[in-house]
N, C-alpha and C positions, 0 to 999 in steps of 0.2 A: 314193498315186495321184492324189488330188485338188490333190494341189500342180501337175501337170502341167498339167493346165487352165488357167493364168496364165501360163505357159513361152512365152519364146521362142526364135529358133535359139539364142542365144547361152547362152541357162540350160540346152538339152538338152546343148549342146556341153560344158557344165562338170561337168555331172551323168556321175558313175561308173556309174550301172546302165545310162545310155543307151549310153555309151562301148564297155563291155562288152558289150551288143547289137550295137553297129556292129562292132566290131573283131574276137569270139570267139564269137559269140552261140551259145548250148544253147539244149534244147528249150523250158526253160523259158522262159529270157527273151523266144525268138520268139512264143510265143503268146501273152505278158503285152501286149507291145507290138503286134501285131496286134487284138489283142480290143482294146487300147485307143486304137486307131487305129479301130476299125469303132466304137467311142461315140464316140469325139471327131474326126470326120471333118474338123472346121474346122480339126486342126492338122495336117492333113497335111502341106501347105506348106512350114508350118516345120520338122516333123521331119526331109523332103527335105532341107532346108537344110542342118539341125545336122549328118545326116548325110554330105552329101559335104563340109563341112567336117574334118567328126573325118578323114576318108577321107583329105582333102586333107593333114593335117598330121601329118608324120614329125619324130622327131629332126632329121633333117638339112635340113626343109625348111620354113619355117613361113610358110604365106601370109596376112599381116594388110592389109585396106585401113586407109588413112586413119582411118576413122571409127574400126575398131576400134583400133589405136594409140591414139587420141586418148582413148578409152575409159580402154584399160590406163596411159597416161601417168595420164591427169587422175585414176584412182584411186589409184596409187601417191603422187603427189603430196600427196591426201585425206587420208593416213596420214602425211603428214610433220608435225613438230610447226611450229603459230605459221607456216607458210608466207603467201605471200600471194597476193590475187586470182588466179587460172588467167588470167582472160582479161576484163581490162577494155579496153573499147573503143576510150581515149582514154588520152593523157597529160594532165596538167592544161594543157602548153601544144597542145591538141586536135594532137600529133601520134599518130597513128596507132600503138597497141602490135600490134605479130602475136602473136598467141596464143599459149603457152607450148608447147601440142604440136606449131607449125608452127614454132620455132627449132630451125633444122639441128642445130644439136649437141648438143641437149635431145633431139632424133627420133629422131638417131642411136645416141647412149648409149641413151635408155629402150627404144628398139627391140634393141638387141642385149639389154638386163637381160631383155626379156618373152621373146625367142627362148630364150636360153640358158637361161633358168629353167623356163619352159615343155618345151622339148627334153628336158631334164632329167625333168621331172616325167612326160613321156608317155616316155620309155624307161624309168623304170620300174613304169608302168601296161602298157605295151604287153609289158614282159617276163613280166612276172604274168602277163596275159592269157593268151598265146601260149605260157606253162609249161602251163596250166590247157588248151589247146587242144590240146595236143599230149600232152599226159597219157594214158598208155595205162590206168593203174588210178583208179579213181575210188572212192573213199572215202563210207562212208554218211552222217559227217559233210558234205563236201560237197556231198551230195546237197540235203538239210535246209537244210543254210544256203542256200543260192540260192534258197529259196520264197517268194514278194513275199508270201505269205498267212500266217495264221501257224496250226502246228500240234501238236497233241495229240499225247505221246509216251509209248506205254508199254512199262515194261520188266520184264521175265521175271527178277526176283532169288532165285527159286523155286527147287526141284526137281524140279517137275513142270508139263508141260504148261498154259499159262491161257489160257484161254476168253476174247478181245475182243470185242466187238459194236461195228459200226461203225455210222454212221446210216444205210446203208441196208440196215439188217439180215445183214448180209456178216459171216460167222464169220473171225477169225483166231485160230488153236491157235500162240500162240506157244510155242517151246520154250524151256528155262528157258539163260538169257544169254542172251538175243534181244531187241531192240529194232523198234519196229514205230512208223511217224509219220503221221499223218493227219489229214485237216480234220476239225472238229467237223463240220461238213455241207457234206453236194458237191452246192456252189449252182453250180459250175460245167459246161462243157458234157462235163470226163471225171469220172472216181473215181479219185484217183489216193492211192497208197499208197507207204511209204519203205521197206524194210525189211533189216535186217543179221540174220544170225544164223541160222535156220531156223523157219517158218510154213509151215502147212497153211492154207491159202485157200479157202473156200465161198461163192462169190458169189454174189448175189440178182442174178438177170437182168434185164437191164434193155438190150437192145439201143439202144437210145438217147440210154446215159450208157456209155460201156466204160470198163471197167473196168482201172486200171493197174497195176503192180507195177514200181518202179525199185528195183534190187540191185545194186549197183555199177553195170557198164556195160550191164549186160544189163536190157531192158525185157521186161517179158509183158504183152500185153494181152488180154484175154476181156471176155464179153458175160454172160456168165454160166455158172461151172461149176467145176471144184474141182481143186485142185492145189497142188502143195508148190514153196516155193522154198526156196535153200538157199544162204547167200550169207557169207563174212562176208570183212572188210578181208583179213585174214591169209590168207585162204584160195587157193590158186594156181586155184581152178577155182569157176564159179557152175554151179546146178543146178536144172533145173523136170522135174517131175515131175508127169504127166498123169494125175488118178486118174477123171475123170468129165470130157465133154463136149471140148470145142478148145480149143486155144488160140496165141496168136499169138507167138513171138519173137523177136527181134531187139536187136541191137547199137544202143547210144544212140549211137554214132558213126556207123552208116549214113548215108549220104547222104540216101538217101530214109526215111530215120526221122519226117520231120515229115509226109507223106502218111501216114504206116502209122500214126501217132497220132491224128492227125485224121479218117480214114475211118472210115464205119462198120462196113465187113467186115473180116474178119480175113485179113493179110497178111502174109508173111514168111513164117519158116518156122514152118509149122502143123503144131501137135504135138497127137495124140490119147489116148486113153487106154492106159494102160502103154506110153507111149514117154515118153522121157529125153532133154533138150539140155542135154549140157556145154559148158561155155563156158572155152574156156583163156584165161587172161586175157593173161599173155604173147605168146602166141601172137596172139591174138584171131582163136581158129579156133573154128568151133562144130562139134559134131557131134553126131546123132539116132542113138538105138538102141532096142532094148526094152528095159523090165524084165524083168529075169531074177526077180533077190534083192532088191528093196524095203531101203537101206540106211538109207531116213530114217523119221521118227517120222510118219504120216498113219491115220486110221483109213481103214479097209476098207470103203466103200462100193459096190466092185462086188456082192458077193451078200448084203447087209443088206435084212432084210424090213420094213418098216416098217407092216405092214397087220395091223391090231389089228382085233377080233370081239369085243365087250366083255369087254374086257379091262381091268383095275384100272388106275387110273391110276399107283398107284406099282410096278406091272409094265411099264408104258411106260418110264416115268424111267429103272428098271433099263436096261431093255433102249437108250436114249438113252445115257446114261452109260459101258455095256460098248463101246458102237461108236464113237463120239468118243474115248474116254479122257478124259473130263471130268468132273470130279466133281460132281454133280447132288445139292442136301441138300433132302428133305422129311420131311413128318412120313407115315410110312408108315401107321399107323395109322387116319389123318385119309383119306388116298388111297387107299386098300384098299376105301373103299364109292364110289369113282367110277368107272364105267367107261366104256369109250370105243370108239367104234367108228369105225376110222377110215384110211384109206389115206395115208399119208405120206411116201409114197415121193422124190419129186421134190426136194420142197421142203427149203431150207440147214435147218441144226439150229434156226435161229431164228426163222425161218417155221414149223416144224414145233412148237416153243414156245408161240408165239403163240397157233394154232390150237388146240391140247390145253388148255392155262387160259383160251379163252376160252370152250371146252363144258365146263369144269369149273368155271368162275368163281373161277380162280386167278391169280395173277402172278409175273411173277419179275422179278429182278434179277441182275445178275454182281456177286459183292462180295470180293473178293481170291481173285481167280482159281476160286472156285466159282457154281456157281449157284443160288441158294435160290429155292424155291419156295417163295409164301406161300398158304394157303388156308385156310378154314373149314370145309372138307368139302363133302358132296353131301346135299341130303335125299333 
């Protein structure tokens, strides 16, 4: 990103991520180059520029002035071997030389080499693009690669359920073949997450950072509050599943997908608890219904009591462990003399962690898909 900073029209104009924003531009791209359009306001000018250049130039049409000619000759020239002077002023009998990119038939040739090679090179940038824009299935690798950030991936080789903690404290139960990608920390102004395969999602609220989920072409976004997605490449149909609080869905190809990202309320179609949005991918039809029959892996947080009246601390853990499907390791022995009294209801499993070792003067960690609990006891 800091390379940009030095750029002018002519370097955005050659640069592929910029091109790619001009010509096919995702979500991602637009708000990379937005946000670094609102820091770098001095280069507006020239991104204008680069832009209705790239705009300007088809296969079939390529509009170079002067100067740039003279550019493309005198570098082409650069690479030739033992050539001589571009452009000296004089002959030794002081007659007048014209400049090597002002001889007609030197302008003429090198202008057709930069057309036709150029031409060339953006028909098949422009084909790639416009495959990728017209692409009805979008892939979770695709997804990943297009991120200017770079992120943290982890994968479920397991047979059972494992427990992620992201940084802001936001539970994912990935299920086992499930891949799940995210920043080490979201310094940015969303929370956004990758994910192929199937996850139970418990987000820590935070109305002022919302929270994202990208699964093929279908986006969820929430503010804070718990739900299953359920997605994979193969798969003919994507699926959110509302177990606790709203949430927002919609199609990454919406037109107006780049407001419903960026707003802070939740738009689109908003789905509640035990209602269901399939997304046909073919089709790219969505449709809302209730749960009936629950088909995916989520724990059961509608009638879960979480209100403890000193109660052992390794009777909480149980009771943690039974309703997640998370396997929770302590020394029961050691936890049997701490009790707890405490209402827990609200708050993600990890928030709810927190709170309990820190009136216990315990800790944990997630260490291959479990959770240990470290502690010394209670006096």
């Amino acid at each position: 990103m800091n390379t940009y900073k030095d750029y002018l029209p002519e370097d955005f104009f050659w640069d592929d991520a910029f091109r790619r924003w001009v010509l096919a531009p995702t979500p991602d791209d637009e708000r990379f180059w937005q946000d670094w359009l609102t820091e770098h306001p001095e280069k507006v000018v020239h991104v204008d520029e680069a832009r209705r250049l790239v705009q300007a130039v088809t296969p079939h049409e390529l509009l170079l002035t002067d100067l740039e000619v003279q550019r493309a000759v005198q570098q082409t020239m650069d690479r030739l071997p033992d050539h001589p002077v571009a452009n000296p002023e004089t002959k030794e009998d002081n007659t007048p030389v014209v400049p090597l990119y002002r001889r007609t038939w030197l302008r003429v040739a090198a202008s057709i080499l930069v057309i036709v090679s150029l031409a060339g090179w953006l028909w098949v940038k422009q084909q790639s693009l416009v495959g990728l824009a017209n692409r009805k299935t979008i892939s979770y690798e695709q997804l990943v690669a297009n991120q200017s950030q770079k992120l943290v991936e982890t994968v479920n080789a397991t047979s059972k359920a494992m427990p992620v903690k992201l940084s802001d404290g936001t539970l994912v139960m990935l299920q086992p073949g499930s891949r799940v990608s995210y920043a080490p920390t979201f310094s940015t102004a969303r929370r956004e997450v990758y994910v192929t395969g199937e996850a139970f999602f418990e987000v820590t609220k935070n109305p002022e950072k919302p929270f994202l989920v990208y699964a093929n072409e279908l986006l969820t976004k929430v503010l804070g509050t718990s739900f299953v997605v359920r997605a994979r490449d193969t798969d003919p149909q994507i699926l959110v599943e509302v177990k606790t609080g709203r949430v927002s869905v919609f199609a990454q190809a919406d037109p107006e997908s780049g407001p419903k990202v960026s707003g802070q309320n939740l738009t689109g179609v908003v789905v509640t608890p035990n209602q269901r949005i399939v997304y046909a991918r073919e089709e790219e039809r969505m449709s809302q219904s209730l749960v009936n029959k629950s088909d995916v892996m989520a724990p059961d947080l509608s009638n879960a009591t979480f209100a403890f009246d000193d109660t052992p601390a390794s009777e909480v853990f149980k009771t943690l462990a039974a309703t997640y499907g998370v396997d929770i390791q302590f020394d029961e022995k050691v936890l049997a003399k701490c009790p707890l009294t405490a209402t827990l209801t609200t708050q993600p499993l990890f928030a709810k962690l927190d709170a309990i070792c820190k009136v216990i003067e315990a800790s944990y960690e997630v260490v291959d898909g479990q959770i240990v609990i470290k502690s010394k006891g209670c006096q």
